[in-house]
Structure formats: structure tokens, C-alpha cells
C-alpha positions in Angstrom: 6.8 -61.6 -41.8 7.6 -58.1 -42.0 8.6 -56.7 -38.7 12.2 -55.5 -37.6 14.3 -56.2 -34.7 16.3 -58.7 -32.7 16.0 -62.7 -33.0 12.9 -63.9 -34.7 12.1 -60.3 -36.2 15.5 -59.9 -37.8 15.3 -58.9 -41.2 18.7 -58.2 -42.8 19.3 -56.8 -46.3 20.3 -60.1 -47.9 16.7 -61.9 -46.2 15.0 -58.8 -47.5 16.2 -59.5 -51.2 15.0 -63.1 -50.6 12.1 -62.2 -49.2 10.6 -59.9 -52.3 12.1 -62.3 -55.4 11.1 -65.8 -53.3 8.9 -65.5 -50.7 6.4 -62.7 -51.5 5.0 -64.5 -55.1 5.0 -67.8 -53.1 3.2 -67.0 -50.4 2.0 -63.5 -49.8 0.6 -62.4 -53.3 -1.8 -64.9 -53.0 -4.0 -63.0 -50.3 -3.0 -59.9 -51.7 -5.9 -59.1 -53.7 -8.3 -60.4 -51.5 -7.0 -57.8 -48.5 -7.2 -55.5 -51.1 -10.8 -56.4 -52.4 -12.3 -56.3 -48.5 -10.9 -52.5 -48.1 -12.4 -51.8 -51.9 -15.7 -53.0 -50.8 -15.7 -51.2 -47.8 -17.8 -48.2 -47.3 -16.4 -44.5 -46.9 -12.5 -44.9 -47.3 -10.3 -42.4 -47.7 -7.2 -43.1 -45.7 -5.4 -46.3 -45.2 -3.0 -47.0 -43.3 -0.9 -50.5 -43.4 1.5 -51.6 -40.9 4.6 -53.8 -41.2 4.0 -53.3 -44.7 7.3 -55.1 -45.9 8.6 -55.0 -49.1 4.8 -53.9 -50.4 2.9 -56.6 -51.9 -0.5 -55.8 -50.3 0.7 -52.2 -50.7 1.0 -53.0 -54.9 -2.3 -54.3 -54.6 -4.0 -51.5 -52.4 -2.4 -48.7 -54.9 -3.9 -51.2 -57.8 -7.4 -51.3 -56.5 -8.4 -47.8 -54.5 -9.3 -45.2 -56.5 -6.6 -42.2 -56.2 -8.6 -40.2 -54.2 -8.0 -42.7 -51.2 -4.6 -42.1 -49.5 -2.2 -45.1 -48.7 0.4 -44.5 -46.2 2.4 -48.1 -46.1 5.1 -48.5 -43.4 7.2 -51.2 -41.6 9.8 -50.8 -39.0 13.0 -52.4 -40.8 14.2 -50.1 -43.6 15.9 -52.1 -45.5 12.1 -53.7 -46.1 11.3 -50.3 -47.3 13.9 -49.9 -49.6 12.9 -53.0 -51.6 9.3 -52.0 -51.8 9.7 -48.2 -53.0 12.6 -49.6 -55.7 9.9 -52.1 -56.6 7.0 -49.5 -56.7 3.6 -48.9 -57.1 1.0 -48.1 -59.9 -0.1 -45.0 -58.4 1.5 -42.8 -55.3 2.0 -44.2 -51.8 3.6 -42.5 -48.7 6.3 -45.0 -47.8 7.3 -44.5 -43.7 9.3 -46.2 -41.5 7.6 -46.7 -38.2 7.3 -48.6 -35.3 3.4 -50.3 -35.0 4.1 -50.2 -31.2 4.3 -46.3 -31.5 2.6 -45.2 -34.1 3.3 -41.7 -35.1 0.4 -40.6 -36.3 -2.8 -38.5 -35.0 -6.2 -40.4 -32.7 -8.4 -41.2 -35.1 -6.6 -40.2 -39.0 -7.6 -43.4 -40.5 -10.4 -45.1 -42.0 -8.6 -48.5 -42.1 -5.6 -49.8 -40.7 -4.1 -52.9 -42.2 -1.7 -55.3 -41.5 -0.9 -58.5 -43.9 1.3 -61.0 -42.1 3.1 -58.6 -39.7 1.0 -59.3 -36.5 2.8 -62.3 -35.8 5.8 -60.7 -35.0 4.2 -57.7 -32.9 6.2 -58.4 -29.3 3.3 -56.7 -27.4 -0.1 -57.7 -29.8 -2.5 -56.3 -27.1 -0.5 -53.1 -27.4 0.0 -53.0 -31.4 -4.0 -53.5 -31.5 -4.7 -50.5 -29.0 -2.1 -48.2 -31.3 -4.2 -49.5 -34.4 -7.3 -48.5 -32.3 -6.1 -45.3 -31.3 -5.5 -44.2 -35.2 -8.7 -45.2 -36.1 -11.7 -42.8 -36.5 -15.0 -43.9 -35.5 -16.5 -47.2 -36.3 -13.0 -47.7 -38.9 -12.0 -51.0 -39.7 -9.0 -52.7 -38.5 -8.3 -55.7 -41.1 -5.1 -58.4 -40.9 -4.2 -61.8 -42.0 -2.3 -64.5 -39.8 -1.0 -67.6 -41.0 -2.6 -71.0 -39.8 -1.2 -73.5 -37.6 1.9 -74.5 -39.8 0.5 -78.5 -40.5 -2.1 -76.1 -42.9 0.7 -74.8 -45.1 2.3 -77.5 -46.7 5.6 -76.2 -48.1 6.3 -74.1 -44.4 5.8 -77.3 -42.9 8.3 -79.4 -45.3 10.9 -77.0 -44.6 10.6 -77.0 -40.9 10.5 -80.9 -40.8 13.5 -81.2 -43.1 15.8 -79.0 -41.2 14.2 -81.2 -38.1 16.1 -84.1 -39.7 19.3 -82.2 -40.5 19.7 -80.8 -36.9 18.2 -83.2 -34.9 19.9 -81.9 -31.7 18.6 -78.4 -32.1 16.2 -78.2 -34.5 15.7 -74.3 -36.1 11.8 -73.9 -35.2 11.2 -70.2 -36.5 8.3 -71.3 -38.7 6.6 -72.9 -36.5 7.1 -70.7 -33.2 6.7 -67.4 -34.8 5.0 -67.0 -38.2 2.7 -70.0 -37.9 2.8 -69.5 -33.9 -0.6 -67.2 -34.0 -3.2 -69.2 -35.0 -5.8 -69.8 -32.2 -9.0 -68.0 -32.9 -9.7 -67.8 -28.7 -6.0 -66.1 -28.6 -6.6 -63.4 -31.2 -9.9 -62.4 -29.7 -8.8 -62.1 -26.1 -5.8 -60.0 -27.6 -8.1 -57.7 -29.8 -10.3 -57.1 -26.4 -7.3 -56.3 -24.6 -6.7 -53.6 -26.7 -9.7 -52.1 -27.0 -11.8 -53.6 -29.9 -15.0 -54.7 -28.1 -17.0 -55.1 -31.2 -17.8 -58.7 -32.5 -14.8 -60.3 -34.8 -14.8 -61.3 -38.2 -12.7 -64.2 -38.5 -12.6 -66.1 -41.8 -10.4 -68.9 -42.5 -9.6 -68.9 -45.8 -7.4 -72.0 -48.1 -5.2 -70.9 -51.2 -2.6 -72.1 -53.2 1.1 -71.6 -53.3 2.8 -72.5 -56.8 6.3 -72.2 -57.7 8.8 -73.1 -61.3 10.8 -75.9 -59.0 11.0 -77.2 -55.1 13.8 -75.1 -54.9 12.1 -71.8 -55.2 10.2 -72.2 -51.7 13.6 -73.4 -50.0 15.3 -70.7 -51.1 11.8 -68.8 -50.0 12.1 -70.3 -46.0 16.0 -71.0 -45.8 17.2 -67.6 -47.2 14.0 -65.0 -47.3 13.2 -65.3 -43.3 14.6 -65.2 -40.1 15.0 -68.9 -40.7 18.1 -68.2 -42.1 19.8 -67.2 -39.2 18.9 -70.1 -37.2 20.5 -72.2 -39.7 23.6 -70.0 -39.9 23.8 -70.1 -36.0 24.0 -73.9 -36.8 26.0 -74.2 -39.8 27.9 -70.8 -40.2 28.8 -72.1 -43.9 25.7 -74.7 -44.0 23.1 -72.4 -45.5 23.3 -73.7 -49.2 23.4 -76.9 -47.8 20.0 -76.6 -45.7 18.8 -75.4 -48.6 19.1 -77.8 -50.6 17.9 -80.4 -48.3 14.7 -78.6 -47.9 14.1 -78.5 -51.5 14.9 -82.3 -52.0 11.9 -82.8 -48.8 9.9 -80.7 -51.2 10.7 -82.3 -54.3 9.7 -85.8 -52.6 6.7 -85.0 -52.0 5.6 -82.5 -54.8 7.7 -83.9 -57.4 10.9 -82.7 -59.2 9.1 -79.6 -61.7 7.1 -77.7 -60.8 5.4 -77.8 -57.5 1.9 -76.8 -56.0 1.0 -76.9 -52.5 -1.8 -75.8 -49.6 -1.4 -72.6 -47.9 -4.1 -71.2 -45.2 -4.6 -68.2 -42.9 -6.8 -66.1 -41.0 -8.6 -62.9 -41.9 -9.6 -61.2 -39.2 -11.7 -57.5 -39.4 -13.2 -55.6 -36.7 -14.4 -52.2 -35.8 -13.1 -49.6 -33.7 
């Protein structure tokens, strides 16, 4: 969940600061390494660049596991995203850039690898982000992304959305589910990918992990306060959002227990060649 914008992609500076101490340990550094791992293992890389890079978790792993002599270029259209990675850092140098992935500013063909961790998702036009990944490609480079699967898959996401279900029952908040556990069908992501130019056979793996946190409250806080979430519960409740909060966490807690908590979380790896 890392791109900018109006409604769903709305990523203020108070959900950013959520987002890095909640939500990225939760539920993004999980895959982190094995994004990372897939461009390690891939042959004759020397330029990556990742889109809608966020507050930089794949981007601490990428700078973790490439060699220096492979350049990362991490960027993501909401600054304030930006700001929380580079204060965060990496273990080695990385060109932080804020840039659309709609328009990407950079020359046909300057990459080896282009990827994406949890951003496509919220790409308004994924037919045309996936032609603007292809056109920064070179030659037989890899485009590689994650998406999360449908949201009964990911147990705490799920808790959350059915909690708040309960608490507005007339207009239920349904970010989760709409947008980042809205882009799960394998047939859908294909016929995208083709519509933007990637005609080569898809890789799509689905793979399980775990999501693990010190208290129920922690992945609350994660979904009610670290997303766009949050502003469909403020919409609701202007001065309800500790409340939601805390209803969420007592869904989790009933079904996890009150210490600490462990559930399911599941996406899709997708990688295919210009």
C-alpha cells in the first residue's frame, strides 16, 4: 500500500508514521527477503528499479542483498512515504525519487528489473503502470511484484474489516477488502500484464507466511491508523478512531488470544519478462 493520491491512495503523514512502526514489520517484511532473494538469484543485474517503494522495506532488503555494484533507484509517489524511508535508511546507498509509476521519468529500456512490492493494487490504470514498467525495461528484463490474496487468506486484514463491519453496520469502511486485497484473481492480472505489453508466459506463485505481533493491538493500530482505512473511519466517527481501534483489537484478541498473536498472511508473486 504505497501509492499517493485521492480516496483509497491517500497516504497522510500521520498514516505514513503508522504505516513504517505498525504495518511494515507486520505485514510487509515478511516477503521482503524473498523479493529480494528472486532479484539476487537473477541473472545479469545491474540496475533496479522499484516502484511505489513506500517507506522502503523491500528497499532495506534490496540494499541488504545486491552486491554494490548493482544500482537501486527506489521511488513512490507520496513524499511523505519517502521521507520515512530515507530517515529510516539503508545499509548501503540508494537513489530515493519521487515519481509517478503512471509516468515514469526515466529512459526505454535503463533497467534490468523493475519491482514493485504491494503498490500495484493501488495503480488507477494497471494496464498502463505495466506498459511504463515495460517501457523501462531493457531486453528480456524482469518485471517482479507482489499482490495480496483475496482478504479471507490474511487473517488479521480480515478481522479488522469484519469488526469495523459490526461497528458501522450502516456503512461499513471496506478499504481492505476493495482495494489492497481487491487484486487477487490470477485471470485478472494476466489479461492486465498482456494489455500492457508483457506477452511472455507468467510466473505466478502463491505463496503463505506468517504475520506475528507483541499484542492484538499492534495489527489494529497497523489497519485502523497505518492505511487509508483510517480515513474511512474518520469520515464515520471524526473523533471515533481510538475507538475503532480498539474494537478491532478486541476482534483480534478473541480469536488469537490476549498476548501475543500469530496469524495467516498470503499473496501473489508474479514475474515476467519484457
Amino acid at each position: 500500500m504505497k501509492w499517493s493520491g485521492r480516496g483509497d491512495s491517500a497516504f497522510t503523514d500521520a498514516v505514513s508514521a503508522q504505516y513504517e512502526r505498525y504495518l511494515v514489520p507486520l505485514i510487509f517484511e515478511p516477503y521482503a527477503p524473498i523479493m529480494a532473494e528472486r532479484i539476487a538469484t537473477t541473472a545479469g543485474v545491474t540496475r533496479v528499479l522499484e516502484i511505489a517503494a513506500g517507506t522502503g522495506a523491500l528497499t532495506r532488503a534490496l540494499a541488504s542483498r545486491l552486491p554494490e555494484t548493482v544500482s537501486i533507484v527506489a521511488t513512490d509517489l507520496n513524499q511523505s512515504m519517502l521521507d520515512e524511508a530515507e530517515a529510516t535508511g539503508t545499509s548501503r546507498a540508494v537513489t530515493w525519487r519521487q515519481a509517478d509509476a503512471m509516468q515514469l521519468p526515466f529512459a526505454d529500456g535503463e533497467f534490468d528489473v523493475v519491482v514493485c512490492q504491494f503498490g500495484v493494487m493501488f495503480f488507477p490504470d494497471k494496464a498502463k503502470a505495466f506498459a511504463e514498467a515495460r517501457r523501462v525495461l531493457r531486453h528480456d528484463g524482469v518485471f517482479l511484484f507482489s499482490v495480496w490474496d483475496r482478504i479471507e487468506t490474511n487473517d488479521f486484514a480480515d478481522d479488522v474489516t469484519r469488526a469495523l463491519a459490526l461497528m458501522f453496520p450502516d456503512d461499513p469502511p471496506a478499504f481492505l477488502r476493495r482495494t489492497p486485497h481487491g487484486y487477487f484473481d490470477r485471470q485478472t492480472i494476466e489479461q492486465d500484464l498482456n494489455q500492457g505489453g508483457f506477452e511472455n508466459p507468467k510466473e505466478i506463485s502463491t505463496v503463505p507466511e506468517r504475520s506475528s505481533a507483541e499484542s492484538a493491538m499492534v495489527p489494529a493500530i497497523a489497519y485502523c491508523q497505518g492505511t487509508p482505512l483510517r480515513n474511512e473511519i474518520e469520515a464515520r466517527a471524526p473523533s471515533g478512531l481510538n475507538d475503532a481501534t480498539e474494537f478491532a483489537a478486541n476482534a483480534v484478541a478473541r480469536r488469537f488470544g490476549r498476548g501475543a498473536v500469530d496469524g495467516k498472511i498470503q499473496a501473489h508473486i508474479v514475474a515476467v519478462r519484457r
